[in-house]
C-alpha positions in Angstrom: 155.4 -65.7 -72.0 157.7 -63.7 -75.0 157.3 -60.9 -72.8 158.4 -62.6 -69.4 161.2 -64.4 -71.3 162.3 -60.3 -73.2 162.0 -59.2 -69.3 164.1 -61.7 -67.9 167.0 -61.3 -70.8 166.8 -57.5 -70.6 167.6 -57.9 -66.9 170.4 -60.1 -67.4 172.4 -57.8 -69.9 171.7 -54.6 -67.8 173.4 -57.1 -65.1 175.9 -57.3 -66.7 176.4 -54.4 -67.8 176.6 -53.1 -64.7 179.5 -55.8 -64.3 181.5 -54.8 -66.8 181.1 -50.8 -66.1 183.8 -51.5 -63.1 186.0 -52.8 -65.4 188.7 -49.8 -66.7 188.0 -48.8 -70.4 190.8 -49.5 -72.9 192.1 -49.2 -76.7 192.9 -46.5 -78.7 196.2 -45.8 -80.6 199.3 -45.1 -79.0 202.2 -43.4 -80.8 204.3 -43.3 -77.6 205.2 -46.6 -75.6 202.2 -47.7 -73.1 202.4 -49.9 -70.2 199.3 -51.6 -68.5 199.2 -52.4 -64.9 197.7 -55.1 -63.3 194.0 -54.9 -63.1 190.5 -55.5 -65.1 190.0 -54.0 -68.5 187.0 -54.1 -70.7 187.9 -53.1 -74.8 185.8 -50.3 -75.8 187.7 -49.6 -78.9 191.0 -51.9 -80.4 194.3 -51.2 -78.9 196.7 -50.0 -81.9 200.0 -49.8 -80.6 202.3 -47.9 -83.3 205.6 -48.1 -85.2 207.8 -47.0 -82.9 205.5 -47.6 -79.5 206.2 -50.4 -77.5 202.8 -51.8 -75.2 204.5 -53.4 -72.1 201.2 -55.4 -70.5 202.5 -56.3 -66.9 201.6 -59.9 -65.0 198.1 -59.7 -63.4 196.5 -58.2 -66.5 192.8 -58.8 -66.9 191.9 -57.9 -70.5 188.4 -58.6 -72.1 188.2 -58.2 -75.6 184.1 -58.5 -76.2 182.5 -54.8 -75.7 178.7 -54.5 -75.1 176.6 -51.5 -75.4 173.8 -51.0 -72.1 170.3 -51.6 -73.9 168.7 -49.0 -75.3 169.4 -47.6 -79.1 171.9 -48.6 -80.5 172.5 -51.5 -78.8 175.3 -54.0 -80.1 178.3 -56.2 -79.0 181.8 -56.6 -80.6 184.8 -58.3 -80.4 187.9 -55.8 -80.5 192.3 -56.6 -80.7 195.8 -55.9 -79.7 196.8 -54.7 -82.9 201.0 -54.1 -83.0 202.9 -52.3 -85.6 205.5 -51.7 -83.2 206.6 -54.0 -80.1 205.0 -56.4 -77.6 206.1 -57.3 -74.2 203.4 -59.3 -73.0 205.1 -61.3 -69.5 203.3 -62.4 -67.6 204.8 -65.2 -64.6 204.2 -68.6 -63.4 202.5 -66.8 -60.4 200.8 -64.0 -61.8 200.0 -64.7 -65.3 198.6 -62.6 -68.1 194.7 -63.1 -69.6 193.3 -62.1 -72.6 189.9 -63.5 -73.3 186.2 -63.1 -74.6 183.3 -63.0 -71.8 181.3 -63.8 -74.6 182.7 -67.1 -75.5 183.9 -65.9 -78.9 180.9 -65.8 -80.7 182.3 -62.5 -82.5 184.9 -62.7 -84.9 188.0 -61.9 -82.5 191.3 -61.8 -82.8 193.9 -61.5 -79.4 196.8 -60.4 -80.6 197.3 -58.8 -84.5 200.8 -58.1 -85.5 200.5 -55.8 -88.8 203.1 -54.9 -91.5 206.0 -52.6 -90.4 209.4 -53.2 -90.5 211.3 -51.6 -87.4 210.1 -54.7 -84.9 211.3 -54.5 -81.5 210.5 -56.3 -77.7 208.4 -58.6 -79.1 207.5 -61.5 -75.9 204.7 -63.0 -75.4 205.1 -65.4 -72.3 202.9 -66.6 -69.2 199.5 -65.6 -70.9 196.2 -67.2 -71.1 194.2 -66.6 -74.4 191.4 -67.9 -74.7 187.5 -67.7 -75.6 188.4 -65.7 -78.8 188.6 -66.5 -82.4 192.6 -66.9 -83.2 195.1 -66.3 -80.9 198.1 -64.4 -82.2 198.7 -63.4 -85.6 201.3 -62.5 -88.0 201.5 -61.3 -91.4 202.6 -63.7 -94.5 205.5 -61.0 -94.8 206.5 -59.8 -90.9 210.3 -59.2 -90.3 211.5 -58.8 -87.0 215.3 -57.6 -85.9 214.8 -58.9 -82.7 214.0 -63.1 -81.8 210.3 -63.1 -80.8 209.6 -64.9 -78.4 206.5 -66.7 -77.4 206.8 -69.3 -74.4 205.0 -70.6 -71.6 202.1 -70.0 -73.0 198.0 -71.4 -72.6 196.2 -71.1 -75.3 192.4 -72.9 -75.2 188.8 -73.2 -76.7 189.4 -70.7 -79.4 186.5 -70.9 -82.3 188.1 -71.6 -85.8 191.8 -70.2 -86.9 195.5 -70.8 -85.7 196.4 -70.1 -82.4 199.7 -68.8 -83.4 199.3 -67.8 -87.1 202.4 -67.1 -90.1 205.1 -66.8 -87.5 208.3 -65.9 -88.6 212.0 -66.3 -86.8 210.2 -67.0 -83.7 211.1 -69.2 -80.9 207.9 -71.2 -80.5 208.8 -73.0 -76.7 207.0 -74.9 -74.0 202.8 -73.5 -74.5 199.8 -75.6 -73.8 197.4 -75.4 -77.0 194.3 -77.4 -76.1 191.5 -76.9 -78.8 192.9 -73.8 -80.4 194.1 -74.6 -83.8 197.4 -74.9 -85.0 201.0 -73.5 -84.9 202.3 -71.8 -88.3 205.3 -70.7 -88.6 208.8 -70.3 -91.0 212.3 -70.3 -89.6 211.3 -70.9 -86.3 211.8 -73.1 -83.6 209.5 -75.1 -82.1 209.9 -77.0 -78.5 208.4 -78.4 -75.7 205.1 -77.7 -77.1 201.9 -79.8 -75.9 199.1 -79.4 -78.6 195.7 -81.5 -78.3 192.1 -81.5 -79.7 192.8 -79.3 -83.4 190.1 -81.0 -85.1 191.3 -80.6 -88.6 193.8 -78.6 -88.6 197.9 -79.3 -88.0 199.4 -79.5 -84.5 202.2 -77.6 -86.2 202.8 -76.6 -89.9 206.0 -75.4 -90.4 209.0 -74.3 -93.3 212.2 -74.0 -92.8 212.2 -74.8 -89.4 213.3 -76.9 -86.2 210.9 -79.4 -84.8 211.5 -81.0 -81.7 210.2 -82.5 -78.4 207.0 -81.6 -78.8 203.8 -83.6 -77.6 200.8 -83.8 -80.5 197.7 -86.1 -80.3 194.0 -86.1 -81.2 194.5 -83.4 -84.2 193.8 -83.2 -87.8 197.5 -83.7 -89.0 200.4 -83.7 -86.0 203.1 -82.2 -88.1 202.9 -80.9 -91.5 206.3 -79.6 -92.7 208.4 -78.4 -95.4 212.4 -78.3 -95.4 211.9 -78.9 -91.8 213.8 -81.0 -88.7 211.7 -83.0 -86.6 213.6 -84.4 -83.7 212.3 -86.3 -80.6 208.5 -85.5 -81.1 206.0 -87.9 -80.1 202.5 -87.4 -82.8 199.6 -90.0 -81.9 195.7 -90.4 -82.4 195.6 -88.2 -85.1 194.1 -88.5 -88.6 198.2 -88.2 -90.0 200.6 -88.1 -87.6 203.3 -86.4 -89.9 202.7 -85.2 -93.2 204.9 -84.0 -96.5 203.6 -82.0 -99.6 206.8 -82.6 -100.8 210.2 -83.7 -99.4 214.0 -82.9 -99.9 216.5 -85.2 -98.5 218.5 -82.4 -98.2 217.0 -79.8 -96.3 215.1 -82.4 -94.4 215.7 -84.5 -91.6 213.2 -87.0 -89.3 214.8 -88.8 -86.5 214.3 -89.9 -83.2 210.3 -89.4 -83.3 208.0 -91.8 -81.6 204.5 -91.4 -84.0 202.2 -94.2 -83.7 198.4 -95.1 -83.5 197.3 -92.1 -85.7 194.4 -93.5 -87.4 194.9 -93.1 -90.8 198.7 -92.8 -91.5 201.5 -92.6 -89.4 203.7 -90.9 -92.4 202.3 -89.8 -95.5 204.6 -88.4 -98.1 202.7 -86.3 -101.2 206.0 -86.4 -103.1 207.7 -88.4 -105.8 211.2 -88.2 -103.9 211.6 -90.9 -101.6 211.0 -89.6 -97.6 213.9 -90.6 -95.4 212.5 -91.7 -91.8 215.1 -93.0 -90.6 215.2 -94.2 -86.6 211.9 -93.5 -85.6 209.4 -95.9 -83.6 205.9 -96.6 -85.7 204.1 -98.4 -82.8 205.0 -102.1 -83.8 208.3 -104.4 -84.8 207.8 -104.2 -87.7 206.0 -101.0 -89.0 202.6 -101.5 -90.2 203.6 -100.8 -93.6 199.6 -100.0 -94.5 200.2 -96.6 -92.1 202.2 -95.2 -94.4 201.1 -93.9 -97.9 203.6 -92.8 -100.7 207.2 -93.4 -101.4 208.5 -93.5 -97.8 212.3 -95.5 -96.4 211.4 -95.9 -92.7 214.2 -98.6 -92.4 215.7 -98.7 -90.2 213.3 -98.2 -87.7 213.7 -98.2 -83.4 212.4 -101.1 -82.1 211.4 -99.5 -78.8 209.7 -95.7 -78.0 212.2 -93.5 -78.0 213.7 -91.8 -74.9 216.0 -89.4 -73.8 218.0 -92.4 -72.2 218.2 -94.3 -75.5 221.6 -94.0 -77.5 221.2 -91.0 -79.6 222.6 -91.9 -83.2 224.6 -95.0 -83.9 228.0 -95.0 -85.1 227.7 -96.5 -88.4 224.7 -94.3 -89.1 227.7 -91.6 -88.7 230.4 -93.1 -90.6 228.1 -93.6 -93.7 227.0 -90.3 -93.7 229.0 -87.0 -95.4 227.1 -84.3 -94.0 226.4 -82.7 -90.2 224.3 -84.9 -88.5 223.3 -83.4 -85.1 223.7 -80.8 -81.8 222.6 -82.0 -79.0 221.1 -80.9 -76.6 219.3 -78.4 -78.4 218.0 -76.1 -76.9 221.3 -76.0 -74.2 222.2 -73.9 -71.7 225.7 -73.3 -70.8 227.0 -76.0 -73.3 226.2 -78.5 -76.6 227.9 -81.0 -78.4 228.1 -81.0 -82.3 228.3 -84.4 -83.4 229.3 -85.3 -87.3 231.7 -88.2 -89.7 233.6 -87.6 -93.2 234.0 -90.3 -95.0 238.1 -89.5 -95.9 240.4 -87.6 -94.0 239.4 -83.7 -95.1 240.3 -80.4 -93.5 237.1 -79.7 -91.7 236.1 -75.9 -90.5 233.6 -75.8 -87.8 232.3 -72.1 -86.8 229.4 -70.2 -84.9 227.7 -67.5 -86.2 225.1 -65.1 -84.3 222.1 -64.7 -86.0 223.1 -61.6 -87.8 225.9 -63.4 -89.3 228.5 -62.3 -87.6 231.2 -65.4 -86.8 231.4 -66.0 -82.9 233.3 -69.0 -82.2 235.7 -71.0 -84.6 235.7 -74.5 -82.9 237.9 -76.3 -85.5 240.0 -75.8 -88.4 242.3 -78.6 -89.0 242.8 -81.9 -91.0 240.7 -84.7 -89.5 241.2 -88.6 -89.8 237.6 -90.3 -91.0 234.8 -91.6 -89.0 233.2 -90.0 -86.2 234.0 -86.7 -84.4 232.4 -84.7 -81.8 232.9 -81.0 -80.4 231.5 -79.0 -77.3 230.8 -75.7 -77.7 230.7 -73.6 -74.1 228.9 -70.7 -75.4 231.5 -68.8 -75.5 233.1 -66.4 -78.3 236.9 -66.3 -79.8 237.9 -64.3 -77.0 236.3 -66.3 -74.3 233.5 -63.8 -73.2 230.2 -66.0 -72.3 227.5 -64.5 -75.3 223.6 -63.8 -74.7 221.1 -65.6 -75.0 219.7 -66.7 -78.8 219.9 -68.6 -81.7 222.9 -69.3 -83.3 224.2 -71.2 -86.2 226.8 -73.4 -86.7 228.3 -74.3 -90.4 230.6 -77.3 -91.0 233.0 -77.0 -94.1 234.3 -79.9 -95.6 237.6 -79.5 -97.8 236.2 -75.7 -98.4 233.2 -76.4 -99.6 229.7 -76.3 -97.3 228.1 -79.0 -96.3 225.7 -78.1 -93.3 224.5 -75.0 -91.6 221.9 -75.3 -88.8 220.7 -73.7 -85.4 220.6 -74.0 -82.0 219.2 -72.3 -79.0 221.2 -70.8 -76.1 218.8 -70.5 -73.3 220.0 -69.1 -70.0 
C-alpha cells in the first residue's frame, strides 16, 4: 500500500515537473536595466535587480515564484523573490494584468516583492498585479527612501500565509487594491485611498504614521485602522475586533472625521492614551453611540446621526468658525481642481501657498488680510505662472499673522 501510495506521488511530481519545464527559467542579478515580456516564468534562482538597474515587468507576465527539483538526489523545493535595490515598474492593465504567485500554495517561506536598502530609488510602480499564494506580498525596509512617489495601485493581493501584504512603506501612494486575506497595509507618510481590505485575522487593515487615511473600505480584520499622527477621513471600518485604534493620540497632528465605523465587535474606538481622542463627526452605528464601544479617554461628540456619504454636508460652519487651524481640501485626491476650506477666529493676514514635494513653492493662492469666519479657495493645479503641473503630491501651508498653523497634502491625479 506505502509503495502504491510512494508510486502514485512520484508520478505526480515528475508530472509536474514536466509542467513547469515549459515554463522559461528566471532570476539572477541584473546590473543593467531588464525588461520581461509577457509569458510563463518559473524562478530557479531570486531575481536581484541592482542599484542603478531598473526591472520593467510588462502586462501579461506569468511569474511563479516556488522552484522544484525533478526527483532523484537532491531533490528539494523553494520559494525564491523579486529582490530591488534599484527600480520597479511592475504595470500591468485592467485587461492584461500582472501575476506573481506560488504553485505551491505558499507553504515555503516566500516573499513577492523585496525592496532592500539603497538610496538612489527610481520608477518604482507597482499597479494592475495579482499576488498571491505567497508569504508577504511587498516589502520595504524600516529605513527605504525614495526620490521618486512610489506608487502602488490597482492592485489584488489574496490568500497570502502570515505577514503584511504591503510591509514599512514609506512616501508611497497606497490607492484603490483589493487585499482579501493577506495581512495588512504598513506604511509612514503615505497616502492611503480607495483601498478594500477584508479577512486580516489579527492583524491591522492599515497601520499607519504620519499619514493620510481616507475612503477606504475595512471589515472582518483584527484592528481596521491603527494609526499614529494620522488623518482618517471618510473611511468606513466594521466587523472587526477594533475598528480604529490609538497607542497614543495628538490633537494636533491628528484628525478623525467623516468616518462611518460601527458593529466592530469589541470597540468601535479605542484610545491607549492619556490625552483625550477627538472624534469628532463620525457615525458609531446608533443615536446615541454605544458609549460601552469605546474604551479610554475618547470626545466622540458631536457625532453624525446618519452614515456618512459623499452627498452629506461636508463640515458645518460653526465647526469652522470655532476652529483656528486648516481644517480641510477636498476632494482629495482631485484631478484638475480642489478646494481648501479653513476660519480664523479675528481678522489676520492669512498666507496660503503650494509646495511640490521637494519643497519648492508652486502656487501662492492668498496673501492678504482676511475678515473672520469662514473662507474657501480653489486651487486649479496650476503654478505662479499659469503652466498646468504633473501629477503628485503636494502640500499646501496656511500662515496665520506669520506664524504656521497647518501644512498638509493632497494628491493630483490626472
Amino acid at each position: 500500500m506505502i509503495l502504491k501510495f510512494m508510486t502514485i506521488l512520484l508520478l505526480l511530481f515528475s508530472l509536474l515537473y514536466l509542467n513547469l519545464s515549459a515554463q522559461e527559467p528566471l532570476g539572477g542579478y541584473y546590473e543593467d536595466d531588464i525588461t520581461i515580456d509577457p509569458g510563463y516564468y518559473i524562478m530557479v534562482d531570486s531575481l536581484v535587480i541592482g542599484l542603478d538597474a531598473v526591472c520593467t515587468i510588462m502586462p501579461g507576465v506569468h511569474i511563479d515564484c516556488w522552484y522544484y527539483q525533478p526527483p532523484g538526489p537532491g531533490c528539494w523545493l523553494t520559494s525564491y523573490s523579486i529582490i530591488v535595490y534599484g527600480g520597479l515598474m511592475c504595470v500591468g492593465t485592467e485587461d492584461d494584468s500582472i501575476y506573481i504567485y506560488d504553485s505551491f500554495w505558499g507553504l515555503e517561506q516566500g516573499v513577492g516583492i523585496i525592496f532592500k536598502d539603497g538610496f538612489n530609488r527610481i520608477c518604482t510602480r507597482i499597479e494592475y498585479t495579482d499576488i498571491t499564494d505567497i508569504h508577504n506580498g511587498v516589502h520595504f525596509p524600516m529605513n527605504y527612501t525614495s526620490q521618486d512617489t512610489i506608487i502602488i495601485r490597482n492592485n489584488y493581493i489574496h490568500h497570502l500565509w502570515s505577514g503584511p501584504a504591503i510591509c514599512h512603506s514609506q512616501n508611497c501612494i497606497i490607492e484603490n487594491n483589493t487585499l482579501f486575506w493577506a495581512g495588512s497595509i504598513e506604511g509612514s507618510g503615505c497616502n492611503f485611498y480607495y483601498n478594500v481590505i477584508s479577512y486580516v485575522n489579527n492583524l491591522s487593515g492599515i497601520s499607519a504614521i504620519d499619514s493620510d487615511i481616507k475612503y477606504n473600505t475595512i471589515h472582518h480584520c483584527g484592528c481596521g485602522i491603527g494609526s499614529i499622527d494620522s488623518e482618517l477621513m471618510y473611511n468606513t471600518v466594521h466587523n472587526c475586533n477594533i475598528g480604529i485604534y490609538f497607542l497614543y493620540f495628538d490633537p494636533l497632528t491628528t484628525i478623525v472625521k467623516y468616518n462611518n465605523i460601527y458593529d466592530n465587535i469589541y470597540n468601535n474606538a479605542k484610545n491607549n492614551s492619556q490625552t483625550m481622542a477627538i472624534l469628532e463627526y463620525n457615525w458609531w452605528g446608533s443615536d446615541p453611540p454605544d458609549t460601552t464601544l469605546f474604551s479610554g479617554p475618547i470626545d466622540y461628540d458631536p457625532w453624525l446621526t446618519e452614515p456618512w456619504t459623499p452627498d452629506t454636508t461636508s463640515i458645518s460652519e460653526k465647526e469652522f468658525i470655532s476652529s483656528n487651524n486648516l481644517i480641510n481640501v477636498y476632494p482629495n485626491p482631485f484631478n484638475p481642481e480642489t478646494k481648501i476650506i479653513f476660519s480664523i477666529p479675528k481678522e489676520s493676514k492669512v498666507n496660503l501657498s503650494i509646495y511640490n514635494i521637494k519643497g519648492q513653492k508652486v502656487r501662492t493662492l492668498l496673501n492678504n488680510k482676511l475678515e473672520k469666519g469662514f473662507h474657501e479657495f480653489i486651487w486649479n493645479s496650476k503654478d505662479n505662472n499659469g503652466k498646468s503641473v504633473a501629477s503628485g503630491v503636494y502640500l499646501y501651508k496656511f500662515d496665520v499673522n506669520g506664524k504656521t498653523k497647518g501644512i498638509k497634502k493632497m494628491l493630483l491625479l490626472k
